[in-house]
C-alpha positions in Angstrom: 0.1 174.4 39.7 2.1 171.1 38.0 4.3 173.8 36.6 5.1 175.4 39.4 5.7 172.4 41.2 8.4 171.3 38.8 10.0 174.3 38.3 10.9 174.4 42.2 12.0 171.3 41.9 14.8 171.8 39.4 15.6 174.9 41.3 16.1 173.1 44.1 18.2 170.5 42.6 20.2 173.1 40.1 21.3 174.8 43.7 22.5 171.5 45.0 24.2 170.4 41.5 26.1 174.1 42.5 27.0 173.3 45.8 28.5 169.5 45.9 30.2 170.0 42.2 33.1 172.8 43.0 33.8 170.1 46.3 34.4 167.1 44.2 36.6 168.8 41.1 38.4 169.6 44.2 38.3 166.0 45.8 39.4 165.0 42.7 42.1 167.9 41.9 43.8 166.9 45.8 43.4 163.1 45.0 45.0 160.6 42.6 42.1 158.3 43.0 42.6 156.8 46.3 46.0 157.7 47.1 46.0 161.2 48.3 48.4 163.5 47.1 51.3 165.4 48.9 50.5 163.3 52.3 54.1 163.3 53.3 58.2 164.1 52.4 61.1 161.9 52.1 64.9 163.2 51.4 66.2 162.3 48.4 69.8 163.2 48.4 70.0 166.4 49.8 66.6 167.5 48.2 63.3 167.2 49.8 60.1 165.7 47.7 56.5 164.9 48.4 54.9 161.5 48.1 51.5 160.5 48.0 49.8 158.4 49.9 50.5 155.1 47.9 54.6 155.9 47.9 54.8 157.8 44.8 57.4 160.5 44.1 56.0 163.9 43.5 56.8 167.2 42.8 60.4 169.0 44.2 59.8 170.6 48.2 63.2 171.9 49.0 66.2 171.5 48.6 69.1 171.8 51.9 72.2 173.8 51.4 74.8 175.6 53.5 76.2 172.5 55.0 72.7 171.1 56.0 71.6 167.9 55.4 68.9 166.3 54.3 67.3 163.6 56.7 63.8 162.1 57.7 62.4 164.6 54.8 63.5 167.9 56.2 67.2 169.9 56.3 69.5 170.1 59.6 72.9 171.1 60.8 72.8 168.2 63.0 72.3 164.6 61.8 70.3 162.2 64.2 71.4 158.9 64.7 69.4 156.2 64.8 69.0 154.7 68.7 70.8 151.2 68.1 69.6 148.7 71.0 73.0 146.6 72.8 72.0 143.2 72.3 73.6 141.8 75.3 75.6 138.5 73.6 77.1 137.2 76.7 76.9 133.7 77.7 78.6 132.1 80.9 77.8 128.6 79.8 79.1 128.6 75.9 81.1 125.9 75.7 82.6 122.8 77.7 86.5 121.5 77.9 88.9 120.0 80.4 89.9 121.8 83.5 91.8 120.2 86.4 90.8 116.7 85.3 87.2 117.4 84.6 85.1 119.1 82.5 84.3 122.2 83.1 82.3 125.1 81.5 83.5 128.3 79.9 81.7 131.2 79.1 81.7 133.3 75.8 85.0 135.5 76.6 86.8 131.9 77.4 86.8 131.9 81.3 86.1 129.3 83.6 82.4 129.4 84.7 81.9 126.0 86.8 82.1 122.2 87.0 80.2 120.4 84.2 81.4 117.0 85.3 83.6 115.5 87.5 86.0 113.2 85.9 86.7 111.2 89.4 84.7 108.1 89.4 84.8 105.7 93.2 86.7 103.2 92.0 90.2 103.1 92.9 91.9 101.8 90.8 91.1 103.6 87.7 92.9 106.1 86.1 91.0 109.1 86.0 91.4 112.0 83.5 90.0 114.4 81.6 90.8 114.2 77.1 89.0 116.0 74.0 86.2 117.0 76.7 85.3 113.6 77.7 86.0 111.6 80.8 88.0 108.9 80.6 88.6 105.7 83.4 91.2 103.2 82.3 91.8 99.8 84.9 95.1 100.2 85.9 96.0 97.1 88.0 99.6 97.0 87.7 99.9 98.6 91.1 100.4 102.5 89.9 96.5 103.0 91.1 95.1 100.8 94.3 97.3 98.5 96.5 97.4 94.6 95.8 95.3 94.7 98.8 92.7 96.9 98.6 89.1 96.1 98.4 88.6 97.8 95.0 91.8 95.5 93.8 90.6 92.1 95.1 86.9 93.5 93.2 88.3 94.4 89.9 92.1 93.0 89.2 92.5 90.0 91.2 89.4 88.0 89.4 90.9 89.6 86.1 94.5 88.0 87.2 93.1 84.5 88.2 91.7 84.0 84.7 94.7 82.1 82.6 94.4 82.5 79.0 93.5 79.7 77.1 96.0 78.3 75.0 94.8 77.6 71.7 95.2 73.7 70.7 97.3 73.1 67.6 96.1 69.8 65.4 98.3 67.2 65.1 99.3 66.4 61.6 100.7 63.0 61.0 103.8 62.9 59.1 103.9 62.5 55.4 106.3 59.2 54.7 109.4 59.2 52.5 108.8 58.4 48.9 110.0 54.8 48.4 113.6 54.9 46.9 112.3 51.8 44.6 110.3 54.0 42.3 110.4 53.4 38.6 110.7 49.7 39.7 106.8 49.3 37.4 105.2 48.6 40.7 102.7 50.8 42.2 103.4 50.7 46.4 100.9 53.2 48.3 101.6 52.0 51.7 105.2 53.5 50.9 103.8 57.0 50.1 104.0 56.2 46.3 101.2 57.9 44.2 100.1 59.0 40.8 102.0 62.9 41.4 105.4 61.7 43.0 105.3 58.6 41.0 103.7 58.6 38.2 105.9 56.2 36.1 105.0 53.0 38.7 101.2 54.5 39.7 100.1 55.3 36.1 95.5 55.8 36.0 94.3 53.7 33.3 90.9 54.8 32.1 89.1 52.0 30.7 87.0 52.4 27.4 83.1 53.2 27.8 80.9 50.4 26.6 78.2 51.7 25.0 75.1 50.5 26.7 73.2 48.4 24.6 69.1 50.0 25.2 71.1 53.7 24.2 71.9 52.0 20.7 68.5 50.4 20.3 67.2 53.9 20.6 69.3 55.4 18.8 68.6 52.7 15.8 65.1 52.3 16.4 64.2 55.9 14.8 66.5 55.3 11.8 65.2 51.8 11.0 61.7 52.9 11.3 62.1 55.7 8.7 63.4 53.7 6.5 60.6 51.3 6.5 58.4 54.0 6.4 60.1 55.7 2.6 59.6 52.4 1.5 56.7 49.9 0.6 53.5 50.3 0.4 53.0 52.9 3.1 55.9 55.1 1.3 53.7 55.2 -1.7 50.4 55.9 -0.1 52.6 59.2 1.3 53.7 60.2 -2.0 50.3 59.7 -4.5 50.4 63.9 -4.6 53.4 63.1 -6.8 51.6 60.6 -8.7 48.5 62.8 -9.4 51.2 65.9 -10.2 52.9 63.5 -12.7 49.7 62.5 -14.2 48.4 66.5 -14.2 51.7 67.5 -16.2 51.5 64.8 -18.9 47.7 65.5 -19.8 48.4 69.1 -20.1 51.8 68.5 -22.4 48.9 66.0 -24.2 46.6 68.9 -24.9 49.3 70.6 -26.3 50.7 68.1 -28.9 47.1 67.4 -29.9 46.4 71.0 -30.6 49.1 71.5 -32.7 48.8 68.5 -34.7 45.2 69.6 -35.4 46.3 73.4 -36.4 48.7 71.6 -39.4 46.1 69.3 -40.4 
């Protein structure tokens, strides 16, 4: 009974194994793993080639002859054109200059389109115009604009007029005197103008010799008069007994010497 029971089994899976293997060797025979193969055309030149799935240039379709051409991956007598959209580049407010006085605005083909600003401001007596697209409003109060007795003139000019300049205030410089005829007389006379650069025979500077101050030359002595006393007496000596004990060193070794030789030739 076991054996029987098996044996159906791989029957049953041996028909199956028949069935699903011819479908994949095809799967795989119309599939380049998962791009799938001849999925569209594209013209290239006047020949037409498949492309899989993932972009990839194939094998040759057709090619278009006879004075057809080859577009959107298949042949024709008469080309398409692509649909190109107007793009509608029109603008009545593209740029700003002077018009009349003001500023107005122009569109994109250079023709007036309206009043961006009026130039005309209310006061009389300004000049009013219009330069380099900006408004300009100079006083003008020499008459050429509002009347001497307008409102506008008594606002703005006559306060303007009224105000004198002020005059800027020169200092006085007194006068320099004459240099006194009498100089080279030996006699230095300041009240007559005479000084050490116009007369420097008579107004001669005399700088006076410095007198050493007396505490700088006690210092300056003091350190040389106590190294002195120091190099000598008995404190000198006490500073040098190194060379004593060097002098003594040196004349016992020269002793050790002569005393060695003088035993070696007895």
């Amino acid at each position: 009974m076991n054996k029987i029971l098996v044996f159906g089994i791989f029957i049953v899976m041996f028909c199956a194994l028949a069935i699903v293997l011819p479908g994949f060797a095809n799967a795989q025979y119309n599939s380049y793993g998962n791009c799938t193969y001849h999925a569209y055309k594209l013209c290239v030149g006047s020949n037409i080639y498949w492309y899989d799935s993932c972009g990839t240039q194939q094998d040759l379709y057709t090619g278009c002859y006879n004075g057809q051409t080859c577009q959107y991956g298949q042949c024709t007598y008469n080309p398409i054109l692509p649909q190109v959209q107007q793009v509608n580049t029109y603008n009545p407010y593209s740029t700003k200059a002077c018009y009349g006085g003001s500023i107005h605005w122009f569109d994109s083909k250079g023709v007036e389109s309206g009043l961006y600003k009026n130039c005309a401001d209310s006061n009389s007596c300004t000049l009013d115009e219009c330069s380099a697209s900006k408004c300009l409003n100079t006083f003008k109060c020499d008459g050429s604009t509002c009347a001497t007795s307008s409102a506008d003139y008594n606002i703005y000019c006559a306060p303007a007029q009224q105000v004198q300049p002020v005059q800027p205030v020169q200092p006085s410089v007194p006068p320099i005197p004459a240099v006194n005829q009498n100089c080279g007389n030996g006699l230095c006379e300041p009240n007559l103008g005479e000084t050490n650069d116009n007369c420097s025979n008579d107004c001669k500077i005399i700088q006076e010799p410095a007198i050493p101050d007396a505490v700088a030359v006690a210092a300056a002595v003091a350190p040389v008069s106590e190294s002195v006393s120091e190099s000598t007496g008995f404190m000198g000596f006490l500073k040098r007994w190194y060379l004593w004990i060097l002098g003594i060193l040196i004349l016992i070794f020269l002793f050790v010497i002569v005393f060695k030789r003088f035993s070696s030739e007895v």
